[in-house]
N, C-alpha and C positions, 0 to 999 in steps of 0.2 A: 504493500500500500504506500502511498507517498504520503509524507512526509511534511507536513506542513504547521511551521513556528508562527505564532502570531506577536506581531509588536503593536501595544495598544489594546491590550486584550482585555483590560476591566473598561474601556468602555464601552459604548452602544456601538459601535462596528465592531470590536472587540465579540463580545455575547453574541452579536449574529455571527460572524466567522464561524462559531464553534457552532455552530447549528448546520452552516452552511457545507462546512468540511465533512460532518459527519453523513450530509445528506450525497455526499458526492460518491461518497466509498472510501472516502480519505482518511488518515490519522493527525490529528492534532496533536504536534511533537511537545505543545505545551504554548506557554505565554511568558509573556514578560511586562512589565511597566517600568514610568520612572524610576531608578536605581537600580533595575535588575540586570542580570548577567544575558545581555545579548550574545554575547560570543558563547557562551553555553548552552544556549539555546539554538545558533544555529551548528554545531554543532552535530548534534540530535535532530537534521530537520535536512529535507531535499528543497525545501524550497520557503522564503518569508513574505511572508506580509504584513508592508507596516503600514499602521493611519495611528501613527503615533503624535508626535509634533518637528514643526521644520528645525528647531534645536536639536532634536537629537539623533539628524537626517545622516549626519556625519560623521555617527560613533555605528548607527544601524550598519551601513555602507561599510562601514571600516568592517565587523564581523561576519556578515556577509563575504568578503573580498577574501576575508581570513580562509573564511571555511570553501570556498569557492563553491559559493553556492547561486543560484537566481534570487530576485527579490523585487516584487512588487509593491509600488509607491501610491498608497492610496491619499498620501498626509495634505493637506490644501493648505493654502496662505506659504508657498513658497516663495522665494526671489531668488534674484538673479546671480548670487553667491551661493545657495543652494544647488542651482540648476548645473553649476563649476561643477560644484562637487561631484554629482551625479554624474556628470560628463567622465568625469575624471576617471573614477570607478566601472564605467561601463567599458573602457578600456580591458579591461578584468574579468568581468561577469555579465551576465544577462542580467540587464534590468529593464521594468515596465515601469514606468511613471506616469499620471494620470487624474485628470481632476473632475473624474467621477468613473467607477468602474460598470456602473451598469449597462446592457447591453444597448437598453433602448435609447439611453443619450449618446451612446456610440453612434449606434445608426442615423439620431436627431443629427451629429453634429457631421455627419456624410449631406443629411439633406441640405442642410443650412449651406454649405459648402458649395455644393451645386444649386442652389437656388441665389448664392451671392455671383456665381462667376457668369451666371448667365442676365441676372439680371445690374442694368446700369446704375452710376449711383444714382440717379433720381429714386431710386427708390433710396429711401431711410430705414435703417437696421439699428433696429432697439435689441436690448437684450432684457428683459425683467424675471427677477427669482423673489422665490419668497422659501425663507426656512426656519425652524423653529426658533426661538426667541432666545436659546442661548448660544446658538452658532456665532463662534467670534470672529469672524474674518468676513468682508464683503468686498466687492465682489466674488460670490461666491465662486469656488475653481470649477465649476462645472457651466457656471455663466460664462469665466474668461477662458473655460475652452471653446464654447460656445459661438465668444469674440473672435479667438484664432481663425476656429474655421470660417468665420464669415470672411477677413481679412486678409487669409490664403483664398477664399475664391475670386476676387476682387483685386489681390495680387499687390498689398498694399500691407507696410504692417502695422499692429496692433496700437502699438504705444504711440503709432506717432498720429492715426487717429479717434483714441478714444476719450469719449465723453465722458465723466462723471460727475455725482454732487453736483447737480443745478440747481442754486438755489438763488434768489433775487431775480436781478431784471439780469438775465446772462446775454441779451442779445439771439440774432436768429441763431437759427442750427448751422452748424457751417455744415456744406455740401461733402458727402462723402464718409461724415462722422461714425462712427459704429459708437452708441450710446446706452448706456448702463444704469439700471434702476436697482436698489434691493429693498426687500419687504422683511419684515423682523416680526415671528408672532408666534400662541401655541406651540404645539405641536408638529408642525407641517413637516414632511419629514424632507421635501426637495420637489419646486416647481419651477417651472423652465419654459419660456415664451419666447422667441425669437419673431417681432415683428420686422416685415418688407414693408413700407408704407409708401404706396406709388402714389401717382395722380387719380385721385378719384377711384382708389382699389386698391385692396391690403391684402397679404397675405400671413398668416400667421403660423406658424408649425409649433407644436407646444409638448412637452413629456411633464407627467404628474407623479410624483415618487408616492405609495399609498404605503411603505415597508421598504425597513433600512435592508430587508432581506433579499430585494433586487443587488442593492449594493455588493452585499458579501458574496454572493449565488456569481457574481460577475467577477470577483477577483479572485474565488478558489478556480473559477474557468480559467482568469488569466494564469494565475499559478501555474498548474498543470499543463498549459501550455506554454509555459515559460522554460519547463524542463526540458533541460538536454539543447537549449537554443547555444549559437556561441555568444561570445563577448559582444556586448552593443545595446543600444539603446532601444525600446519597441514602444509601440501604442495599441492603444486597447482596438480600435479599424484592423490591425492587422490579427486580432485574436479569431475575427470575423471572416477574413480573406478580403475586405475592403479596399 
């Protein structure tokens, strides 16, 4: 059976994981949290997954590399000194990284992709999520993959057109913008809108998370597919053949 270590395991990704591995045929090598023995736990494990946090992106990686193992990056609210790291490491090992592993925002962020490169910018590209009220990081990493995709079909990149926090008189929308909203509340477990707003006709494509157990059911997939890859970087489109 394979083998799979979780990092982040007392939390709400954490608990579903271990529902998720066992529903797959899999074994759960064990967990770890803040302070624990990562390298001992990969170890004991064909394969990791972390939705830990982006601090401890680079001690996960490092035991990983040890044990030359794969590992799956489910953690949000990365930057661009994270992404180093991860580059660095994939030199080494298979890694997936990912700002949402569920299957259907895979496929959302295929459509988005091809409904940006085909359409001009006169159409406007919002992005709006909404997720439970103690999620700490906005925009959320499934919005800014969201963003990507629309920005690769368009051919343009992210940072140098994204909109966020409009608040006062901000002036019009500048042309081309790809613009970002988030909603903060309950329970919600992850919802996802990507308006087109043409002249006089919208288009909207949308995915609604109802269970964090889409999420996990998505990264024991990517896991297992991650095994036996060589050294390099992946994304969840390619878990799919996308």
């Amino acid at each position: 059976m394979t083998r799979i270590g979780i990092i982040g395991s007392e939390g709400r990704m954490g608990h579903a994981l271990v529902k998720a591995i066992e529903a797959a045929g899999c074994t759960c090598s064990g967990g770890v949290d803040k302070g624990g023995d990562v390298a001992a736990l990969a170890a004991d494990s064909d394969v990791l997954v972390d939705f830990s946090a982006p601090s401890a992106l680079a001690g996960n990686l490092a035991a990983a590399r040890t044990a030359g193992i794969p590992i799956v990056i489910g953690t949000t609210g990365l930057e661009a000194a994270n992404h180093a790291v991860i580059d660095d490491a994939a030199q080494a090992i298979a890694i997936l990284q990912t700002g949402n592993t569920s299957l259907g925002v895979t496929l959302l962020a295929h459509l988005v992709r091809e409904a940006a490169a085909r359409l001009s910018d006169e159409w406007d590209i919002e992005v709006l999520e909404m997720h439970h009220r103690m999620k700490v990081d906005a925009p959320s990493g499934t919005a800014l993959l969201l963003g990507e995709a629309a920005a690769e079909g368009r051919g343009i990149t992210l940072a140098d057109k994204s909109e966020r926090g409009r608040d006062g008189v901000t002036g019009a929308r500048e042309a081309g913008a790809i613009g970002f909203a988030s909603l903060r509340g309950g329970t919600v477990a992850g919802e996802h809108s990507v308006y087109f707003a043409g002249n006089e006709e919208r288009i909207v494509l949308s995915h609604s998370a109802e269970n964090r157990m889409i999420f996990a059911n998505g990264a024991v997939r990517a896991a297992q597919w991650l095994i036996g890859k060589p050294a390099g970087r992946y994304t969840m489109p390619q878990v799919l053949g996308l």
